[in-house]
BALOBA-1460 file (C-alpha; in Angstrom, 3 decimals):
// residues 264
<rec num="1" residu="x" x="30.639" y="23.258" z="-40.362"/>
<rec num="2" residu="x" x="34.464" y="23.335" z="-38.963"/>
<rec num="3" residu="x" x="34.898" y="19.909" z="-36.885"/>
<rec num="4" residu="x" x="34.580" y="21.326" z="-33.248"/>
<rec num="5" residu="x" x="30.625" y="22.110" z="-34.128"/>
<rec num="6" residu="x" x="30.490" y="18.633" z="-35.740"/>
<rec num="7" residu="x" x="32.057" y="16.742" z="-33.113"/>
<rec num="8" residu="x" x="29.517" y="19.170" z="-30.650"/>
<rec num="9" residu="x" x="26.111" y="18.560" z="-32.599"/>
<rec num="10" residu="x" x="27.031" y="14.963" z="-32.735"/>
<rec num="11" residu="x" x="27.176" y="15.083" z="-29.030"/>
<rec num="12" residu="x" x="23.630" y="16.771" z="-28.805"/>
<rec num="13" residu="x" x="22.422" y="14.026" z="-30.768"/>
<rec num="14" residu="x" x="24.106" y="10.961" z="-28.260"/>
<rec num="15" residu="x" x="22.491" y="13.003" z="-25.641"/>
<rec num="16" residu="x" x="19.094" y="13.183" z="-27.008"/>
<rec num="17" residu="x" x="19.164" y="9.720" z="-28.423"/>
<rec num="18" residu="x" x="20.127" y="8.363" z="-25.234"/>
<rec num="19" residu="x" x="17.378" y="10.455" z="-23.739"/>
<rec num="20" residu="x" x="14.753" y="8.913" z="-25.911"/>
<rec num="21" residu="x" x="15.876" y="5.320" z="-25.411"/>
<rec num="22" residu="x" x="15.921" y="5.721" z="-21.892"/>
<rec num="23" residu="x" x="12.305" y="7.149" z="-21.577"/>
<rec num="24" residu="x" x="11.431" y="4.531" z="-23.784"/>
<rec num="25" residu="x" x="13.191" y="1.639" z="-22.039"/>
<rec num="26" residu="x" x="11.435" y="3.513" z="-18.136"/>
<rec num="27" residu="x" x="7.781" y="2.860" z="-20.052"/>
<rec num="28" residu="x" x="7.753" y="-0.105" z="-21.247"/>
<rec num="29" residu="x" x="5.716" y="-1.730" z="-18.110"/>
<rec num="30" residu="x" x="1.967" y="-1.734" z="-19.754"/>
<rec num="31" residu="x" x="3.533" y="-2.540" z="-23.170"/>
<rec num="32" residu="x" x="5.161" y="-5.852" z="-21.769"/>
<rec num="33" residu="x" x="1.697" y="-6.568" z="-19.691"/>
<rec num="34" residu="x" x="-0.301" y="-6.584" z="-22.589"/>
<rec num="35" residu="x" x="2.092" y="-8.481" z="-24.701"/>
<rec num="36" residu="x" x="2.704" y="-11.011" z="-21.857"/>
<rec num="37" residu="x" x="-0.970" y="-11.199" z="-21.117"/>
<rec num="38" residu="x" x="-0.445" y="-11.164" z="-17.723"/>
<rec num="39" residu="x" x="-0.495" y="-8.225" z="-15.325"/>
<rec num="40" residu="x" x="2.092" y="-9.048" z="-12.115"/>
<rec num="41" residu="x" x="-0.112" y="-7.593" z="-9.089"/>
<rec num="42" residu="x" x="1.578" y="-7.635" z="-5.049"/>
<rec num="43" residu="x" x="-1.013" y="-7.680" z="-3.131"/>
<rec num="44" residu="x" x="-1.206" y="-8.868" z="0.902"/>
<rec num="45" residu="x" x="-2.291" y="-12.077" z="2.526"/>
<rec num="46" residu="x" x="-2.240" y="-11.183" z="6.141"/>
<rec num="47" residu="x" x="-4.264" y="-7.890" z="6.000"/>
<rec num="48" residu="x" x="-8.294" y="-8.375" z="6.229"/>
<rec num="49" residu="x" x="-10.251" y="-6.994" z="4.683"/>
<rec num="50" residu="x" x="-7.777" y="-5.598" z="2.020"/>
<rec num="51" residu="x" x="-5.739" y="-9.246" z="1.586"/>
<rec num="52" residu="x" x="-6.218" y="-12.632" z="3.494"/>
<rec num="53" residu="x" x="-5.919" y="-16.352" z="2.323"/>
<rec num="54" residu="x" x="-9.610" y="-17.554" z="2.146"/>
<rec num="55" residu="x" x="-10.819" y="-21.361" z="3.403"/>
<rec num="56" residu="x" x="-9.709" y="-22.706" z="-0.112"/>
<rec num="57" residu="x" x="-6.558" y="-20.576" z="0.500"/>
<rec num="58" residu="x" x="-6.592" y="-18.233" z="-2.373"/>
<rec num="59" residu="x" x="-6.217" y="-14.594" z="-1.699"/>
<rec num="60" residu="x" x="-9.558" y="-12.321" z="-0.937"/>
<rec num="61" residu="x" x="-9.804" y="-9.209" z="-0.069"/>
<rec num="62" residu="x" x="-10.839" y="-5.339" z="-1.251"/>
<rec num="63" residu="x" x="-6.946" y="-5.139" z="-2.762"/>
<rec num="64" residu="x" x="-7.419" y="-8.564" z="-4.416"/>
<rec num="65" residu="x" x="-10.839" y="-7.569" z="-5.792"/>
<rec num="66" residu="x" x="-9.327" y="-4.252" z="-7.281"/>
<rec num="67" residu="x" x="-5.974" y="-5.908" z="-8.638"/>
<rec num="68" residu="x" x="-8.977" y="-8.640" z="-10.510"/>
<rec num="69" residu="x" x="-10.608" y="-5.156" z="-11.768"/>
<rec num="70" residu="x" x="-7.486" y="-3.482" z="-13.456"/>
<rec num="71" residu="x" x="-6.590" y="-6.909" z="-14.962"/>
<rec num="72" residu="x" x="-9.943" y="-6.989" z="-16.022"/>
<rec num="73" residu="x" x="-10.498" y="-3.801" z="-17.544"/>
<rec num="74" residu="x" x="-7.187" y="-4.524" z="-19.236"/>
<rec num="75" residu="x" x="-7.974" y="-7.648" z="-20.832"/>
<rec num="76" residu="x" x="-5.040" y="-9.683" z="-19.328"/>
<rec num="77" residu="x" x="-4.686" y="-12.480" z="-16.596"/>
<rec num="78" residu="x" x="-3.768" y="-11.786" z="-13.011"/>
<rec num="79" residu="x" x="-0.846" y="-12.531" z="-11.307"/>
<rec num="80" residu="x" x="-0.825" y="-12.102" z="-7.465"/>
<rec num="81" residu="x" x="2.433" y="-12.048" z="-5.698"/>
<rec num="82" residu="x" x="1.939" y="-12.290" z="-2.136"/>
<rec num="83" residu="x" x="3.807" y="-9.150" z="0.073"/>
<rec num="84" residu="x" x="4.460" y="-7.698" z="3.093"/>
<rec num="85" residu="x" x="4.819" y="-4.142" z="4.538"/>
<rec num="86" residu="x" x="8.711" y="-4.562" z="3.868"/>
<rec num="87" residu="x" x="9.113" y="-6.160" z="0.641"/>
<rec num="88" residu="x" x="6.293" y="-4.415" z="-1.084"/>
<rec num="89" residu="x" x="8.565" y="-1.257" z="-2.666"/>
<rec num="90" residu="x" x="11.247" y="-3.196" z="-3.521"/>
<rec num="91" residu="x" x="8.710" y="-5.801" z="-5.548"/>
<rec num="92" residu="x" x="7.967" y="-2.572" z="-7.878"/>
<rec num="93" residu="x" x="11.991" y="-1.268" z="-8.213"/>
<rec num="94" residu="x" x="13.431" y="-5.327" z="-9.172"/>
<rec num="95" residu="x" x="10.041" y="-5.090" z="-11.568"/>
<rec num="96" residu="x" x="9.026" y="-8.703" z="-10.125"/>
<rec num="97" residu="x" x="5.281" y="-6.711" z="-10.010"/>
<rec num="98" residu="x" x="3.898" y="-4.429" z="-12.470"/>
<rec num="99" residu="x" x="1.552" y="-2.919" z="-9.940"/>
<rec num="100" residu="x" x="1.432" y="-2.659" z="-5.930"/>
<rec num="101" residu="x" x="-1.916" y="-2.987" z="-4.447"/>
<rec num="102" residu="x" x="-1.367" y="-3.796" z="-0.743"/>
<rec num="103" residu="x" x="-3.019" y="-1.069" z="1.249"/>
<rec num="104" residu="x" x="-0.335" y="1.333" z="0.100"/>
<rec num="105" residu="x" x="-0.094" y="4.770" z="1.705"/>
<rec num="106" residu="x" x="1.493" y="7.624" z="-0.282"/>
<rec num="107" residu="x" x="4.106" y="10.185" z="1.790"/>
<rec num="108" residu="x" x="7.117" y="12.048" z="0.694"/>
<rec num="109" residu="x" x="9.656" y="9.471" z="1.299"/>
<rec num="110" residu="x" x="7.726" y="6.539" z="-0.797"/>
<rec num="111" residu="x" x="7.158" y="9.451" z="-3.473"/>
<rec num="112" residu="x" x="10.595" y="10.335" z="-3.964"/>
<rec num="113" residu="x" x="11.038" y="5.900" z="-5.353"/>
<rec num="114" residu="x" x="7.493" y="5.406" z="-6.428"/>
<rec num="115" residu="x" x="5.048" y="6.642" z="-8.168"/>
<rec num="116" residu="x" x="1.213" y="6.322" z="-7.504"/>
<rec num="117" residu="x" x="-2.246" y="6.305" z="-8.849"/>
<rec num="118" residu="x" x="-5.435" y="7.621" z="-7.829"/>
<rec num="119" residu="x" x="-6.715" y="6.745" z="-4.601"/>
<rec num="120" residu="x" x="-9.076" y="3.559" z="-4.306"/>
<rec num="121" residu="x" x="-9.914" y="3.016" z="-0.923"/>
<rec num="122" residu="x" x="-10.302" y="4.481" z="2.362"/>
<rec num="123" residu="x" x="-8.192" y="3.719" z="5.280"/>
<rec num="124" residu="x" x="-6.520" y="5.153" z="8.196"/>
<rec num="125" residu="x" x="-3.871" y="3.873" z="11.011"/>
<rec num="126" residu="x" x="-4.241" y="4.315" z="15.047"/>
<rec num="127" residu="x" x="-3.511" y="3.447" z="18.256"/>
<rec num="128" residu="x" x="-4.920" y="0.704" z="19.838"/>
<rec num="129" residu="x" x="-5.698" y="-0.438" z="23.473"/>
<rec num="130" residu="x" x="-7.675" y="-2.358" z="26.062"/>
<rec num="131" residu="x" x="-10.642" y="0.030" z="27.591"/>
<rec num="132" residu="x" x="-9.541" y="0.136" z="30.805"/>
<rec num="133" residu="x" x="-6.145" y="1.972" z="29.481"/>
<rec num="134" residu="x" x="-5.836" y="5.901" z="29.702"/>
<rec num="135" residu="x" x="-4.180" y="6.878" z="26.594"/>
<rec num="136" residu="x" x="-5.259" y="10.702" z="25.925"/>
<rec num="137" residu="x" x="-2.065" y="11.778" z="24.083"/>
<rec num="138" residu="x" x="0.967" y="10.376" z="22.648"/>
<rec num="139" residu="x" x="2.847" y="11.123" z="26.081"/>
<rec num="140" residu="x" x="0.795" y="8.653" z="27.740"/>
<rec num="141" residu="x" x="2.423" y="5.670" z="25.495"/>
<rec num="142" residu="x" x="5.529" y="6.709" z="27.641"/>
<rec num="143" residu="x" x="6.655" y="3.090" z="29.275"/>
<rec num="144" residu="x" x="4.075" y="1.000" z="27.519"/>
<rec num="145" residu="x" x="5.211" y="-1.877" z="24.760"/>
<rec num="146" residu="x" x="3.754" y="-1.004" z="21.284"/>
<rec num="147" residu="x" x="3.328" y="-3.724" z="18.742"/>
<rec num="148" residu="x" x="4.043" y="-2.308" z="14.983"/>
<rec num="149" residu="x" x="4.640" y="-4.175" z="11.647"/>
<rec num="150" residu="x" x="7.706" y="-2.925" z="10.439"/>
<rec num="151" residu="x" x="8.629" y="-0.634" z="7.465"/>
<rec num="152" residu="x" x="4.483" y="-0.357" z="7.455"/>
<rec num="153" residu="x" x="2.893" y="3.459" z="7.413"/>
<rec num="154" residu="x" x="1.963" y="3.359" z="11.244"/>
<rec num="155" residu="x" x="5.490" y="2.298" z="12.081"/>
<rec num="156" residu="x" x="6.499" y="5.243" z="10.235"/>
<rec num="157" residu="x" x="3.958" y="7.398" z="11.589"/>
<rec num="158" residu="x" x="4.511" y="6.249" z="15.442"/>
<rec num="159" residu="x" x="8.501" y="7.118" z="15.466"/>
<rec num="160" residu="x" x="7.574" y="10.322" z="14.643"/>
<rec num="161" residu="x" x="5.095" y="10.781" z="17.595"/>
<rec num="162" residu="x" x="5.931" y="8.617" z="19.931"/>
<rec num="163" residu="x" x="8.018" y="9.204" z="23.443"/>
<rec num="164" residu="x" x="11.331" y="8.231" z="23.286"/>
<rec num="165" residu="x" x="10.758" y="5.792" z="26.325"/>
<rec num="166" residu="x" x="7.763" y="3.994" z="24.686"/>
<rec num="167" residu="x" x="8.946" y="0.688" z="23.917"/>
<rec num="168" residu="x" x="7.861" y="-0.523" z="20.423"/>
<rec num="169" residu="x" x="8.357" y="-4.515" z="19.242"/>
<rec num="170" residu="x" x="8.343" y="-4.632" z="15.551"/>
<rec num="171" residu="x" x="7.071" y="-7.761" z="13.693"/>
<rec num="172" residu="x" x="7.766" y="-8.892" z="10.090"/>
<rec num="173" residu="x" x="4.215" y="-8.925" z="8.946"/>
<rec num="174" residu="x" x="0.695" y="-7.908" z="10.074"/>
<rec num="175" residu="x" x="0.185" y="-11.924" z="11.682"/>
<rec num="176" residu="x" x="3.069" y="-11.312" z="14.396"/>
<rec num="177" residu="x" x="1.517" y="-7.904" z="15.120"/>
<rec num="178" residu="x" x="-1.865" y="-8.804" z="15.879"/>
<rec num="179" residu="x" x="-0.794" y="-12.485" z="17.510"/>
<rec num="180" residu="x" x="1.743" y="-10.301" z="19.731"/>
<rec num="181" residu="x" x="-1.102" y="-7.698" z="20.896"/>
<rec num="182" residu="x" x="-4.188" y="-10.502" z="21.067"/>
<rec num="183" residu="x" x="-1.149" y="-13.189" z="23.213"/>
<rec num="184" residu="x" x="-0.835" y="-9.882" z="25.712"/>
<rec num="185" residu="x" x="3.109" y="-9.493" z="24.640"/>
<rec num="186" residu="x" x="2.616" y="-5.577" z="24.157"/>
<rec num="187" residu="x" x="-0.179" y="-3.276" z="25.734"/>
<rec num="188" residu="x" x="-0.633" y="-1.259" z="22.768"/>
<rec num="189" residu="x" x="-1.300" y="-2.146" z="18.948"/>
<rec num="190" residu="x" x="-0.761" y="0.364" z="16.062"/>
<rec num="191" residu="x" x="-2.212" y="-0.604" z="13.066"/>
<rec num="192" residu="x" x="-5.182" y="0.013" z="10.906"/>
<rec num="193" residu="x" x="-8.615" y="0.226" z="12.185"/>
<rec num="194" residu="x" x="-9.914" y="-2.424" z="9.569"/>
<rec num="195" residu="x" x="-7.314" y="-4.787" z="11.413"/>
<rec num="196" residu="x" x="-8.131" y="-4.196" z="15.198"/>
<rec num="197" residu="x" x="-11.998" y="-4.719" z="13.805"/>
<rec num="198" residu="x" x="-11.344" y="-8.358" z="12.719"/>
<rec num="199" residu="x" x="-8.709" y="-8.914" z="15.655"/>
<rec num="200" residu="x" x="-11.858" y="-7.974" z="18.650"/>
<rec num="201" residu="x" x="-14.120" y="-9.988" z="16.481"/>
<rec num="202" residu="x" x="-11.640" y="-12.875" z="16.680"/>
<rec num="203" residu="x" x="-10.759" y="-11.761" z="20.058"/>
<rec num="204" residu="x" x="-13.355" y="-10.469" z="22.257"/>
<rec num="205" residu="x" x="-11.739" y="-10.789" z="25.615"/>
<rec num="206" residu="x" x="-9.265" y="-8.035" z="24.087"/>
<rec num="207" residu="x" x="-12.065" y="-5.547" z="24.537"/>
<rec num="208" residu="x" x="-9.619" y="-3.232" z="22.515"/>
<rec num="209" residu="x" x="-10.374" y="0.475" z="21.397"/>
<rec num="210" residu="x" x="-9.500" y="3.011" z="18.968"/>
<rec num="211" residu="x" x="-7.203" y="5.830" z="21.245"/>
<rec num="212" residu="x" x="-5.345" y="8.222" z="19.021"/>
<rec num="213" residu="x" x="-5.365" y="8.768" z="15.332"/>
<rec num="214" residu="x" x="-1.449" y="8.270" z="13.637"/>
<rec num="215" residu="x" x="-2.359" y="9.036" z="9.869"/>
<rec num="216" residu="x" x="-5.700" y="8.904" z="7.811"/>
<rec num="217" residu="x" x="-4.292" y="7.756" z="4.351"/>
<rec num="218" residu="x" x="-6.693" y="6.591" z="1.872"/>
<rec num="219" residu="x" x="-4.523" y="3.595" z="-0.229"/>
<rec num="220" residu="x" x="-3.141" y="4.131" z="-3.815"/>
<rec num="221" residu="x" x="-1.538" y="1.948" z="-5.939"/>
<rec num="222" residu="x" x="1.923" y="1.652" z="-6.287"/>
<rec num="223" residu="x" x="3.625" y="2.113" z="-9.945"/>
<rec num="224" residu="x" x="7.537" y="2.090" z="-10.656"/>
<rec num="225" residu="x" x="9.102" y="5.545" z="-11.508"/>
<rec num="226" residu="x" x="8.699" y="6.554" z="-14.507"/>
<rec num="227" residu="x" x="5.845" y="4.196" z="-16.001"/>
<rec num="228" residu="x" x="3.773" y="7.188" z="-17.374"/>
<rec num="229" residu="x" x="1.598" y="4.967" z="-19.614"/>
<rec num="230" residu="x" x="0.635" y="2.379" z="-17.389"/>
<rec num="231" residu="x" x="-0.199" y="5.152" z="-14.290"/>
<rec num="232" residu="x" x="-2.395" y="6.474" z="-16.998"/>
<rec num="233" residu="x" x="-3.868" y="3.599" z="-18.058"/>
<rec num="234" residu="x" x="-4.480" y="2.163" z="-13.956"/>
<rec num="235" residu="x" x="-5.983" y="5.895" z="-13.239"/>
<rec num="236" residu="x" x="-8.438" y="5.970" z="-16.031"/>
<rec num="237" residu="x" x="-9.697" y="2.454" z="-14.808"/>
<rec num="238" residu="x" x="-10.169" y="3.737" z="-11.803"/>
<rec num="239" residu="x" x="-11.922" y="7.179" z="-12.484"/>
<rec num="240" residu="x" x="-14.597" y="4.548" z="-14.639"/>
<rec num="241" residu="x" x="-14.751" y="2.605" z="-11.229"/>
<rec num="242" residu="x" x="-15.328" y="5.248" z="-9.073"/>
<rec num="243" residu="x" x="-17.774" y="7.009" z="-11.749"/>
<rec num="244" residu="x" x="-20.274" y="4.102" z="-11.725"/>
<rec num="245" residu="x" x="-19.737" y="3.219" z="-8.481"/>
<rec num="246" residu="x" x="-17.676" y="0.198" z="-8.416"/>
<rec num="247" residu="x" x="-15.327" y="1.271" z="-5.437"/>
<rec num="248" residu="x" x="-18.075" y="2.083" z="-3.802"/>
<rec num="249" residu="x" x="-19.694" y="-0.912" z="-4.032"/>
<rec num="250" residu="x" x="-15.981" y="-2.482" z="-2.818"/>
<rec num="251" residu="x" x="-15.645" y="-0.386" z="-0.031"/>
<rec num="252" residu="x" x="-19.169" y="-1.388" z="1.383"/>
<rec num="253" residu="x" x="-18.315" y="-4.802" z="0.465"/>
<rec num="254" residu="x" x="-14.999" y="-5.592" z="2.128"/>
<rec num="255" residu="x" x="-14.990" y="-2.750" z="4.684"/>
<rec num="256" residu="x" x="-18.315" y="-1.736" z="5.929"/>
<rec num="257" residu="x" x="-17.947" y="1.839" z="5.183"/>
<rec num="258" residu="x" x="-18.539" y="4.553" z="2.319"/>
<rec num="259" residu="x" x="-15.117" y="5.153" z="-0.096"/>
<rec num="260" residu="x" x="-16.040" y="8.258" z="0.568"/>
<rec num="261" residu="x" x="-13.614" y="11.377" z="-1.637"/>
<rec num="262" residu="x" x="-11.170" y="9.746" z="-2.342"/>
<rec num="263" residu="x" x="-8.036" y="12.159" z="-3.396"/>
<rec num="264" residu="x" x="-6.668" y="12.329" z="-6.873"/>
């Protein structure tokens, strides 16, 4: 072999060795959970049923129960890391959490710096107003003030839709949202329907109802790119759960409602 062809295979080989050590170094996630013992969940506080603080202030919820499960099934302890709509992405990308389970939706944009698991619970996001208001179509949010938790799926949902004119306030978490729309600072609420339930239940005089429909997005859970083995790993937990009716037994628990098919 003359030295050009050397100096070329030994250039194949850098490539393919740095290849290898890079996959290796992007899966490493479930291998450091189970030597660690601990699995590093973010999960939400201010979103009932999926995440709330509870009267001894520990976190409850249908995401809290199924962040328990995968730790569980694992054989590790649980770590929950409180979120928010805005924060929750980035917790996965600076690897502060192994796992995002905060009543994550899964779209194009999220896709293209996450990955995700199986579905594991049902959920959608509308528009939400007092009785007495006409709103038929999108057009009729033209003028009105829109409460929205920013960076969440129904902010991103209601640019799209929305007027130009409608006038949206966005809070940091799902606490301002609800304490703007229940205080009477906006007409309008977007948010999940899960959420407007518990806010008329606190909240009667509201006398709120669901209008129009901004995404029905079952939630997945949120993995870094490129942890193949621990995707795997969460997804065949969850295929057991859903098999012997587990998530089932969640949904009816936390939410009141079937899981129904939840998407692959």
């Amino acid at each position: 072999m003359n030295l050009a062809k050397r100096h070329f295979s030994l250039a194949l080989a850098a490539v393919a060795l740095m290849g290898s050590a890079t996959l290796a170094h992007a899966q490493n996630a479930l291998a450091d959970v189970m030597k660690s013992k601990t699995l590093k969940v973010a999960v939400p506080t201010d979103y009932p049923p999926y995440g709330f603080a509870g009267l001894d202030l520990q976190p409850q919820g249908l995401d809290i129960d199924v962040a328990k499960l995968i730790a569980e099934k694992l054989g590790v302890k649980i770590e929950l890391l409180p979120v928010v709509s805005a924060n929750r992405i980035p917790y996965l990308q600076t690897k502060k959490a192994d796992l995002v389970i905060s009543t994550l939706g899964k779209n194009a944009e999220r896709e293209k710096v996450i990955d995700f698991t199986h579905a594991y619970a049902p959920f959608y996001q509308g528009v939400f107003a007092a009785k007495g208001m006409t709103v038929k179509t999108f057009a009729d949010l033209s003028g009105k003030t829109v409460a929205v938790t920013r960076g969440a799926m129904e902010d991103e949902e209601l640019a799209k839709v929305g007027p130009a004119d409608m006038i949206v306030k966005r809070f940091e978490d799902q606490a301002g949202t609800s304490a703007a729309f229940a205080s009477g600072q906006t007409q309008v609420i977007a948010t999940s329907v899960s959420n407007i339930s518990t806010l008329a239940q606190k909240n009667p005089r509201l006398d709120a109802e669901y209008k129009l429909l901004l995404k029905d997005s079952p939630n997945f859970i949120g993995v870094a790119k490129g942890e193949d083995a621990l995707r795997a790993k969460v997804n065949e937990i969850l295929l057991a759960a859903k098999a012997d009716g587990t998530l089932e037994k969640l949904s009816q628990k936390w939410l009141k409602r079937e899981a129904g098919n939840l998407p692959l």
